[in-house]
C-alpha positions as CSV (number, residue, x, y, z in Angstrom):
1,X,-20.9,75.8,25.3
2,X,-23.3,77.4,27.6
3,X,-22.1,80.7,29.5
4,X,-23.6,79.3,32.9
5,X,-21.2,76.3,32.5
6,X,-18.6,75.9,35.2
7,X,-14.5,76.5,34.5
8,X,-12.4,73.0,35.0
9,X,-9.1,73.7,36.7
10,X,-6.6,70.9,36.9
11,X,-3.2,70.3,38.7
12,X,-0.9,67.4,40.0
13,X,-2.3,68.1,43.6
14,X,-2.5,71.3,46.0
15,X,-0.4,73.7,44.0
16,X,-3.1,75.0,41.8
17,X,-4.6,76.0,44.5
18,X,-3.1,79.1,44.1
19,X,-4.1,79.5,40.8
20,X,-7.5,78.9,41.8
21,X,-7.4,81.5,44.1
22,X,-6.4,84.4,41.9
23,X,-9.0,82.7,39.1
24,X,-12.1,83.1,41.5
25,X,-10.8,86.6,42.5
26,X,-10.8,87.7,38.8
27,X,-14.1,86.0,37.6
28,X,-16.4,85.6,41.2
29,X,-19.0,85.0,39.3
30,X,-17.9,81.8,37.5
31,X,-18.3,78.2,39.3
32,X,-15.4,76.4,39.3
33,X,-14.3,72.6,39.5
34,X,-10.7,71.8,40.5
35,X,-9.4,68.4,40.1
36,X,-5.8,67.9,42.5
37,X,-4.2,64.5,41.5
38,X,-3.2,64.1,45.3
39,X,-2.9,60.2,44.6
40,X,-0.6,60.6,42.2
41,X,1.7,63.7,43.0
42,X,4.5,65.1,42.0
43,X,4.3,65.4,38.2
44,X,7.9,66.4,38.3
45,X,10.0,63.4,38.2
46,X,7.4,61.5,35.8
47,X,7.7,60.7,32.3
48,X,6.2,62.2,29.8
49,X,4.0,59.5,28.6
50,X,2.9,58.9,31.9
51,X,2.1,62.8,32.7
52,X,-0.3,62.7,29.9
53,X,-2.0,59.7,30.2
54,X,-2.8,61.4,33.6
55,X,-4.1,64.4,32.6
56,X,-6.1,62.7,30.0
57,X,-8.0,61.2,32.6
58,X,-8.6,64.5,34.3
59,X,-9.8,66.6,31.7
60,X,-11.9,63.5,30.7
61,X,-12.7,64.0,33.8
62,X,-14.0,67.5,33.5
63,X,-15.5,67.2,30.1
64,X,-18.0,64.8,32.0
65,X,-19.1,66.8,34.1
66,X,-19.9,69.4,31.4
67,X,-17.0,72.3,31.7
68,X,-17.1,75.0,29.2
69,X,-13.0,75.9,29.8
70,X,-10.0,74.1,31.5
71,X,-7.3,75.7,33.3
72,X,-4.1,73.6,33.7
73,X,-2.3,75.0,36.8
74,X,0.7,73.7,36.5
75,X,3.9,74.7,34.7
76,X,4.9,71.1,34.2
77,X,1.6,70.5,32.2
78,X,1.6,73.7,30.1
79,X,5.4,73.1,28.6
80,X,4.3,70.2,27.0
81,X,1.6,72.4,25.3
82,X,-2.0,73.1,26.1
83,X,-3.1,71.9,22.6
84,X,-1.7,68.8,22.3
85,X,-3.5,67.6,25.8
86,X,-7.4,68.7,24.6
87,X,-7.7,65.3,22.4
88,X,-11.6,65.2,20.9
89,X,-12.7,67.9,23.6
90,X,-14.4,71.0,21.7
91,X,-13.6,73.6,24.8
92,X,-10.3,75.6,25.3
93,X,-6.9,74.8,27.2
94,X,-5.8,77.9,29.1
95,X,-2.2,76.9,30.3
96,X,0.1,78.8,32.6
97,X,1.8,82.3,31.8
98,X,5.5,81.5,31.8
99,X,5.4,85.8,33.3
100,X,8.1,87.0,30.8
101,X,7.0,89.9,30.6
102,X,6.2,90.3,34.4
103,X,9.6,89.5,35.2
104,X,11.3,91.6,32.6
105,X,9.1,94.6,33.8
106,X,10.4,94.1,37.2
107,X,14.0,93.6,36.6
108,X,16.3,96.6,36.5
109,X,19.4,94.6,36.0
110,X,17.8,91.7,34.0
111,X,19.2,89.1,35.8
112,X,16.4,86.9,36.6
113,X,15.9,83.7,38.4
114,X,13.3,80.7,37.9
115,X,12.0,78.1,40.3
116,X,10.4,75.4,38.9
117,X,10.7,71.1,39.0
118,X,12.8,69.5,37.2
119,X,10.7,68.6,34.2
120,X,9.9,72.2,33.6
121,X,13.7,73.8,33.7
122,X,14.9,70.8,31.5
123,X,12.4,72.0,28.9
124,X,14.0,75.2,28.6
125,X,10.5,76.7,27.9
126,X,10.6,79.5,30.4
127,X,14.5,80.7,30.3
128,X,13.3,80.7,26.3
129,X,10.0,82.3,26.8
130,X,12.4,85.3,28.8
131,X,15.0,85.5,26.2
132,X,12.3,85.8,23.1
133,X,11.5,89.2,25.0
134,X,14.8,90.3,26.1
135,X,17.6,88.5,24.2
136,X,20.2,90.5,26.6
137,X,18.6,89.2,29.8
138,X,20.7,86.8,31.9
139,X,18.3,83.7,32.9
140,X,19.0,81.4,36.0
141,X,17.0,78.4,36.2
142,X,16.8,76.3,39.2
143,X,15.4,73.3,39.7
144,X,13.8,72.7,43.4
145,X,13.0,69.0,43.6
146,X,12.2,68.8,47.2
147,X,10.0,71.7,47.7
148,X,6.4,70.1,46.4
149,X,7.0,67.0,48.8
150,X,7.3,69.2,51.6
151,X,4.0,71.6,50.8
152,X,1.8,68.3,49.8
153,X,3.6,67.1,53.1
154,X,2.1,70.5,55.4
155,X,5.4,71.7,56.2
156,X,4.8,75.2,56.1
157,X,7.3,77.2,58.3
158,X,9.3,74.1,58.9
159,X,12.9,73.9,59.2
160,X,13.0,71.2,56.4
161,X,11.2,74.4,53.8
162,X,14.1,76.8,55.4
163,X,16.5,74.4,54.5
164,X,15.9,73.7,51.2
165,X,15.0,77.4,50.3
166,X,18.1,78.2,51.0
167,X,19.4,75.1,48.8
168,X,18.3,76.4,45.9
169,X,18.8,80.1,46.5
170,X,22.2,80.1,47.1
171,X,23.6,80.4,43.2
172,X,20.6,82.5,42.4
173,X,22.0,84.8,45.1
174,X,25.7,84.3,44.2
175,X,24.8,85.0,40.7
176,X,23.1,88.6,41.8
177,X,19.5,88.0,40.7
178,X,17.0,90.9,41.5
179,X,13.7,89.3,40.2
180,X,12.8,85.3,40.8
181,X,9.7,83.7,38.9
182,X,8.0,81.0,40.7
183,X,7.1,78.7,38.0
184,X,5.6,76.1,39.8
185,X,2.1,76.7,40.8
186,X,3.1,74.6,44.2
187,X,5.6,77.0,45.1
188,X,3.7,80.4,46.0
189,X,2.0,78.5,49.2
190,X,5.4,78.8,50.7
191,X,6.5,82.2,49.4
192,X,6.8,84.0,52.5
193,X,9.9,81.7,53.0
194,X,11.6,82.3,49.5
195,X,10.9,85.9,50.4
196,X,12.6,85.6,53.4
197,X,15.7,83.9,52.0
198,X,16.5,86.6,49.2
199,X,15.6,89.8,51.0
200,X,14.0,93.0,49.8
201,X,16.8,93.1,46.8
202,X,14.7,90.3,45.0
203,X,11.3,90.8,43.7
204,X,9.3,87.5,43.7
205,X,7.3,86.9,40.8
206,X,3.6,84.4,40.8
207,X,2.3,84.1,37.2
208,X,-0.8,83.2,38.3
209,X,-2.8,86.6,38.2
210,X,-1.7,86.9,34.4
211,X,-3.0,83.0,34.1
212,X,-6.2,84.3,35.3
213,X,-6.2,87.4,32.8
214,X,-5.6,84.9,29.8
215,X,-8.2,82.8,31.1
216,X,-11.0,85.9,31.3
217,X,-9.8,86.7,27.8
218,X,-10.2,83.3,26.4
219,X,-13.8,83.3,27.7
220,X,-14.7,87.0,26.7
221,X,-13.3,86.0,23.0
222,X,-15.9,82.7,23.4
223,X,-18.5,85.3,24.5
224,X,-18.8,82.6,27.5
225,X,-18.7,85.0,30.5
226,X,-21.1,85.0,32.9
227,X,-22.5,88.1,33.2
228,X,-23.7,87.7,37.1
229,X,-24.0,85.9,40.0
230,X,-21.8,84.2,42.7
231,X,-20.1,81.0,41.8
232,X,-19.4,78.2,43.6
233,X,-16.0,76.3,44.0
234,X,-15.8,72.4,43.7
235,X,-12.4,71.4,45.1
236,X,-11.5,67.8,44.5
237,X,-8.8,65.7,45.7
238,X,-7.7,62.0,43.8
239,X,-6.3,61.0,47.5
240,X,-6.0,62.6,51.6
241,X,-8.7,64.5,51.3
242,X,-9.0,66.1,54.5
243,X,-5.4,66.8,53.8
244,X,-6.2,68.7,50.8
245,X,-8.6,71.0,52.2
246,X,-7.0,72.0,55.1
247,X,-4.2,73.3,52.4
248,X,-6.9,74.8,50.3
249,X,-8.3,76.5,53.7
250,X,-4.8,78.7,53.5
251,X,-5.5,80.0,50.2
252,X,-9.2,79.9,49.6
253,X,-12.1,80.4,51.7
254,X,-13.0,77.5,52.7
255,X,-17.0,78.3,54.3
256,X,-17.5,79.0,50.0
257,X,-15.9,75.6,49.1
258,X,-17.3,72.3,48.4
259,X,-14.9,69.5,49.0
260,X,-14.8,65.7,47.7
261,X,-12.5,62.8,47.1
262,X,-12.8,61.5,43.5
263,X,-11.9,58.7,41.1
264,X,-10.5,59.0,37.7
């Protein structure tokens, strides 16, 4: 691995966008290359066999064009485990922070809420991840199928985002949550609407800033930092996309990105 290597970051389509954001904050100097499968989004509602033949193909993907670290930002990609989607690949799988201890740290009553898809609240990983931590917290997962349709879909500020925020907050509100974890890396592009919904009561959680940490960590272990320099960021879309970076254009700066349209 060669420190001047760039950083692969992956996701199902726009959400990691946000994780990519808070990565290239934390480590300017790196060059990144994000892969959004826009052609094949959501992840959610897939099987598992077919979620990992998919990211298989991504970080193939990567591992071509010479990545010395991969970031999967998504929460429904890290609960099936990091490790067991690197196959032959010799560089390491940085997954998503489930936040326990963010969320703990910012719950007086410990009654915490999670927002995630459906594939990642059936796995039980994060209400798990909470409870390892704080065995006398009371954990509230929620699933929120329609929200990544509607952010791939632009509707930011919409009636139909409203709407379905406050679907799914209504039994995190009836059951008096104070802190709400956003474990879906889809789901902060919109989070000036959860915010809305729960009021000043509820502290919203975004994992991705201690994603980034892990992922500086992993590299300073590797001794694969670079020491220098400005970096660039690659931001490629499977499908739409002109779509894609006008979403990106809300989170990143777009003048320093690079944009394409691959095939896997």
């Amino acid at each position: 691995m060669q420190k001047n290597a760039p950083i692969g970051v992956l996701d199902s389509g726009v959400g990691g966008l946000s994780v990519l954001k808070c990565l290239h904050a934390a480590l300017p100097q790196e060059d990144f290359i994000y892969v959004g499968d826009t052609a094949r989004t959501p992840y959610g509602p897939r099987s598992e066999a077919e979620v990992r033949r998919f990211v298989g193909e991504i970080i193939d993907y990567l591992a071509g064009r010479g990545v010395k670290l991969v970031v999967v930002a998504c929460n429904t990609l890290t609960v099936l485990g990091v490790e067991t989607l690197k196959g032959g690949h010799p560089f390491e799988i940085v997954g998503m922070s489930k936040g326990a201890e963010l969320v703990l740290a910012a719950s007086p009553s410990k009654k915490i809420g999670v927002f995630a898809t459906e594939f990642t609240i059936n796995s039980g990983a994060h209400k798990a991840a909470i409870l390892a931590k704080d065995a006398g917290a009371d954990v509230y997962p929620k699933a929120c199928p329609k929200f990544v349709p509607l952010i791939e879909g632009e509707q930011f500020g919409s009636a139909a985002v409203r709407e379905a925020v406050a679907e799914y907050a209504a039994p995190l509100k009836a059951a008096g949550i104070d802190t709400l974890i956003l474990s879906c890396t889809h789901y902060p592009l919109i989070q000036q609407e959860i915010e809305a919904e729960f009021g000043s009561g509820v502290t919203v959680i975004d994992p991705a800033d201690a994603t980034a940490q892990d992922t500086q960590a992993a590299l300073a272990a590797q001794e694969l930092l670079r020491a220098d320099g400005v970096g660039y960021l690659e931001v490629c879309f499977t499908a739409d996309m002109k779509r894609g970076a006008r979403i990106a254009s809300r989170v990143l700066p777009a003048a320093d990105c690079e944009f394409a349209e691959i095939k896997l």
